[in-house]
C-alpha positions in Angstrom: -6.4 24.2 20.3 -3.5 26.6 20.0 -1.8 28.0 16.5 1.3 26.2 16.8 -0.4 22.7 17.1 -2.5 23.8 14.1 0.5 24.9 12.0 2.1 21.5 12.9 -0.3 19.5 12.1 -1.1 20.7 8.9 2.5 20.8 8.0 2.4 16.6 9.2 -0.5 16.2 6.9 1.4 18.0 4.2 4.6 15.4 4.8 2.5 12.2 4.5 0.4 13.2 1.7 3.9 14.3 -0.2 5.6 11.0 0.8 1.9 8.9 -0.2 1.8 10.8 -3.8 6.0 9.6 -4.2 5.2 6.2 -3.1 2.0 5.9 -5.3 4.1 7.6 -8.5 6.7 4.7 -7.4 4.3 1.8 -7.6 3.1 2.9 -10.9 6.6 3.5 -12.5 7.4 -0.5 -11.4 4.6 -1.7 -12.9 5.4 0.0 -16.0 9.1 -0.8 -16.2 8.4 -4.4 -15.5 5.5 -4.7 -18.1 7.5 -3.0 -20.6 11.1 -4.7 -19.2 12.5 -1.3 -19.0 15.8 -2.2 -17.1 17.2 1.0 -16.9 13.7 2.4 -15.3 13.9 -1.0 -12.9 17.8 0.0 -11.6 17.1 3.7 -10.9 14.0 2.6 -8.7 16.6 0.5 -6.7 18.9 3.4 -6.2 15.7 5.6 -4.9 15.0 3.6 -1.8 17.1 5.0 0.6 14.6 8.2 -0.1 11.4 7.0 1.1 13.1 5.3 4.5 14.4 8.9 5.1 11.1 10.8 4.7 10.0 7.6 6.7 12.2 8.7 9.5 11.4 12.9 9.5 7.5 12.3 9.4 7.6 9.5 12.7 9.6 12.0 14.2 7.0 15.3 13.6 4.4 12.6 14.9 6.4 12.1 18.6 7.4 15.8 18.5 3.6 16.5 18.3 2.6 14.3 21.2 4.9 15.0 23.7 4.7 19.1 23.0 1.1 19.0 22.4 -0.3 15.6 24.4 -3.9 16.0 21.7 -7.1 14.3 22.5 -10.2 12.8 20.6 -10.0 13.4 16.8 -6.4 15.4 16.7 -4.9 12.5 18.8 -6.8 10.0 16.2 -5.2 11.8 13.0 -1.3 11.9 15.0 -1.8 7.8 15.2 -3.1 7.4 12.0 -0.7 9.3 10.5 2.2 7.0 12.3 0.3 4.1 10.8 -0.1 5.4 7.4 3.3 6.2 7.3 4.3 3.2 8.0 2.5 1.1 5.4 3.9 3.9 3.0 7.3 2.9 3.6 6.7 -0.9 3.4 5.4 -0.3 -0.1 8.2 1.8 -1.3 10.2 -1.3 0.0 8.5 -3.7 -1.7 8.3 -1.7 -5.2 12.4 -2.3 -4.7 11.7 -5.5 -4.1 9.4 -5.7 -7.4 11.8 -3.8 -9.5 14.5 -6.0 -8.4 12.9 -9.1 -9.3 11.6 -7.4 -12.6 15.1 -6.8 -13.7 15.9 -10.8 -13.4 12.7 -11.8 -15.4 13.1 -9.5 -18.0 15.8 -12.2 -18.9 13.5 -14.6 -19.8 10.3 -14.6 -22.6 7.1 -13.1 -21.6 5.1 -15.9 -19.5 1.6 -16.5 -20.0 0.7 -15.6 -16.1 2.1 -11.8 -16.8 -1.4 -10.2 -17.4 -2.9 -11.7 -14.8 0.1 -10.1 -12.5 -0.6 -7.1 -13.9 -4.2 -7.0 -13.7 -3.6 -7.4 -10.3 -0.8 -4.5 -10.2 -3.5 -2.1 -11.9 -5.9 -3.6 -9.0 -3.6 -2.9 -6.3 -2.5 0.9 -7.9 -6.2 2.0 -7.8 -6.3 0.3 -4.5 -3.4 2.7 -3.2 -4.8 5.8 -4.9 -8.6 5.0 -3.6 -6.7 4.9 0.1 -5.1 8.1 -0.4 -7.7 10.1 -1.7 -10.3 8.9 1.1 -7.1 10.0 3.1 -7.3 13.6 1.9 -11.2 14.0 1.4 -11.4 12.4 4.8 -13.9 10.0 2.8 -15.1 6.7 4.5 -17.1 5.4 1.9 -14.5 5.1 -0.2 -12.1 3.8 2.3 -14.8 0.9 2.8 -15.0 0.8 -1.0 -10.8 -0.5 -0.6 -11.4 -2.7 2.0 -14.0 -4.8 -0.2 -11.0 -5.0 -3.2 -8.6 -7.0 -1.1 -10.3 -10.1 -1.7 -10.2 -9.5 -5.4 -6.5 -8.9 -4.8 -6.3 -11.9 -3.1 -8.1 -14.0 -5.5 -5.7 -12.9 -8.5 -2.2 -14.3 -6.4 -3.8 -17.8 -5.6 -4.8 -18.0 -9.5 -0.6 -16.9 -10.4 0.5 -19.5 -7.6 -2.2 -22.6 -9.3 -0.7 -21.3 -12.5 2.8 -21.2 -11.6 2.4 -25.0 -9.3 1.0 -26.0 -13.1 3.8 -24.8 -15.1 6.8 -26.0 -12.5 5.3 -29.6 -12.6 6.1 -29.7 -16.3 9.1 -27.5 -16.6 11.7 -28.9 -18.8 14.8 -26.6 -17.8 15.7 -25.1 -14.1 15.8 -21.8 -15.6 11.9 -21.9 -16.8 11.1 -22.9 -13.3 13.0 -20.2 -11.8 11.2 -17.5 -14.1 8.3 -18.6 -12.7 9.3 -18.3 -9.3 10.1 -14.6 -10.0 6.4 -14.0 -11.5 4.9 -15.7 -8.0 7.2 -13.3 -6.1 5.9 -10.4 -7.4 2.7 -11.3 -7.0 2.8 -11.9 -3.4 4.7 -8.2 -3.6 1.6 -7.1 -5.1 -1.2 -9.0 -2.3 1.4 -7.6 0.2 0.6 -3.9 -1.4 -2.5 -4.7 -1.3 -2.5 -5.1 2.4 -1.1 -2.1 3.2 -3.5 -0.5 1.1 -6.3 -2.2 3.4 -4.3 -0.5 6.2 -4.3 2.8 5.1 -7.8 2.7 4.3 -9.1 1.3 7.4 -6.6 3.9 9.2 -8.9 6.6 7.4 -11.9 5.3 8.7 -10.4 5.7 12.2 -9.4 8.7 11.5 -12.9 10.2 10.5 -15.0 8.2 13.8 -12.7 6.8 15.6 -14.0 3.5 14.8 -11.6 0.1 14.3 -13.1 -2.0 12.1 -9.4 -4.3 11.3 -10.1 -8.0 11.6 -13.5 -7.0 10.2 -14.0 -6.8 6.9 -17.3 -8.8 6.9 -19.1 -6.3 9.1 -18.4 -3.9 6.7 -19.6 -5.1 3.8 -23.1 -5.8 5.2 -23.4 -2.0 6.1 -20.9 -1.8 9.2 -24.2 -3.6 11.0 -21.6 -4.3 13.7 -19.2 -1.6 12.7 -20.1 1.7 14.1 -19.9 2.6 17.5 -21.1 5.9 19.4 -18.0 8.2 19.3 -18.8 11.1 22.1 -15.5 13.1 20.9 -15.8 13.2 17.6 
């Protein structure tokens, strides 16, 4: 392995674990504004977006510089892909924390609904979620990559109870602007099960990172130990 593939690399990893502690900084500062209905906090979140697609842009274009210059094998040609991946997901959350703030600005026209601690219980589930994913990024750690995987259903759990709650509510909704609060508050909590997801990503991305082993589409393997999970990994 020569010293410029290691100084390139290791300014990559630098990039994406800049652009993850922005993106996870972001999530947290929406969920914050919109609990608090800090409009002013919601708007300048929209104006930051272009931001995140940019530094979107620079790090997928270290990754191809890297493999055509360098063409790496085995576990530095694992952490090249899973760095593309990763980045990825990170963009699509800073996308949908616009999305979120842009939705929070419209429902902080209307009183506080009922379902709002349950949407943010599941923001706080979904933050830790994100910041579990990124620090198994930088300790390389699988167990607590696996430890993410296993929240998603919780996640997932939280947006069907908002969408019963808000299919109750809208069947007895006097006024159409009642019904379209509600609307807003199931929005964001898809947002949120979408974050969620790409957290899920990024943690199973980890886990190929440190053996080279895939385990998307199989979530149930895991949680009984990876019985079906692991697999021999000559180049590690």
């Amino acid at each position: 392995m020569n010293m410029i593939f290691l100084r390139e690399s290791e300014q990559l990893k630098e990039s994406i674990l800049r652009l993850a502690g922005e993106v996870e900084q972001r999530l947290a500062a929406v969920l914050r504004a919109v609990e608090q209905r800090d409009k002013e906090a919601l708007l300048t979140l929209i104006e930051l977006d272009t931001e995140i697609d940019e530094r979107e842009v620079q790090i997928e274009e270290e990754c191809l510089k890297i493999l055509a210059l360098h063409q790496p094998v085995a576990r530095d040609l694992r952490f090249v892909v899973a760095v593309l991946k990763i980045n990825n997901d990170l963009e699509r959350i800073g996308d949908i924390v616009v999305n979120i703030a842009t939705r929070g600005v419209r429902l902080a026209a209307f009183p506080v609904s009922e379902l709002q601690e349950t949407i943010m219980k599941m923001g706080r589930l979904v933050r830790d979620m994100l910041k579990d994913s990124l620090d198994a990024l930088v300790r390389l750690d699988r167990q607590r990559a696996t430890d993410v995987i296993r929240r998603d259903d919780e996640v997932d759990c939280l947006n069907v109870a908002v969408r019963n709650g808000v299919v109750a509510q809208a069947t007895v909704a006097d006024t159409g602007a009642l019904t379209e609060s509600l609307i807003l508050l199931h929005s964001v909590a898809r947002d949120l099960e979408r974050i969620g997801d790409h957290a899920t990503n990024i943690a199973e991305d980890v886990a190929y990172l440190v053996d080279g082993t895939i385990i998307r589409h199989r979530h149930g393997a895991e949680e009984k130990g990876g019985e079906h999970g692991e697999r021999d990994n000559p180049d590690r």
